[in-house]
N, C-alpha and C positions, 0 to 999 in steps of 0.2 A: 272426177268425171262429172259432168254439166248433162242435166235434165231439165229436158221440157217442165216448165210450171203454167199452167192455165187458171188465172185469177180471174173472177167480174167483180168491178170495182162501177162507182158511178163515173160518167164518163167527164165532170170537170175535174175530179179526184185525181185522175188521167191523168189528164192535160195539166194540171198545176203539178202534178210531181214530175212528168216529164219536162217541164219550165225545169221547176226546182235542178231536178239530173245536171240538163244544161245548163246550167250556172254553176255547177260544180264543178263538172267536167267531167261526168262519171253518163252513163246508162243508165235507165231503169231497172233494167238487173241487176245492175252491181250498185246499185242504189238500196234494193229489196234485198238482196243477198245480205249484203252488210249490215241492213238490221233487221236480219235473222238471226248472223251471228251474234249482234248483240245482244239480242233477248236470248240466245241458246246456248253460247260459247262460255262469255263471260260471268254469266250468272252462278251464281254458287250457289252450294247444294243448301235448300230449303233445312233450318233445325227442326227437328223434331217439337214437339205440344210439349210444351213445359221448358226447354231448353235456352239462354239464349243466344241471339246472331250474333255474328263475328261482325267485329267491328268492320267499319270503312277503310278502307288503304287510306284514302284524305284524313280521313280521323287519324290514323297513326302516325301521320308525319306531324304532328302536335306533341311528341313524345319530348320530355325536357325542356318546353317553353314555358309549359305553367309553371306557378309557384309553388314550391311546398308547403307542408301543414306547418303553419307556425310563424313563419317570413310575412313581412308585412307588406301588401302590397297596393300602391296608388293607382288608380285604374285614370283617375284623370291624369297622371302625369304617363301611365303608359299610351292614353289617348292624346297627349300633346304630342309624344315622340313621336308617334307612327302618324300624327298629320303633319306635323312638320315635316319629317323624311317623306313619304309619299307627294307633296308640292311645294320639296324643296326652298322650307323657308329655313 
């Protein structure tokens, strides 16, 4: 169900996010809506004083790329690889 919301914002604030909308292809509502959601949907629940946060999703797709304890490993030969593959020399 869709409710009226009545903001005052300054009035070039406006005008540049309604630019912004248009260039998206979206509203200004569904411009605002969507980052509501994203400050209220996606956010995860604050830990408790002392506790700590749950890692990033991005962070855990790093799982099995580092090296283990003990493995020796060449950081400049792994930075040659990955500039060489990245502009395909």
């Amino acid at each position: 169900m869709n409710t009226k919301l009545t903001l005052t914002l300054e009035k070039d604030v406006i005008e540049k996010a309604k630019e912004y909308a248009a260039r998206q292809g979206q509203s200004l509502s569904s411009l605002v809506e969507n980052y509501f959601k994203h400050l209220t949907f996606e956010k995860k629940e604050e830990p408790k004083k002392g506790e700590l946060k749950p890692l990033p999703e991005s962070f855990l797709r790093f799982e099995g790329i580092l090296k283990k304890e003990g493995e020796e490993f060449d950081y400049k030969e792994e930075l040659t690889k990955a500039l060489m593959e990245k502009y395909g020399l």
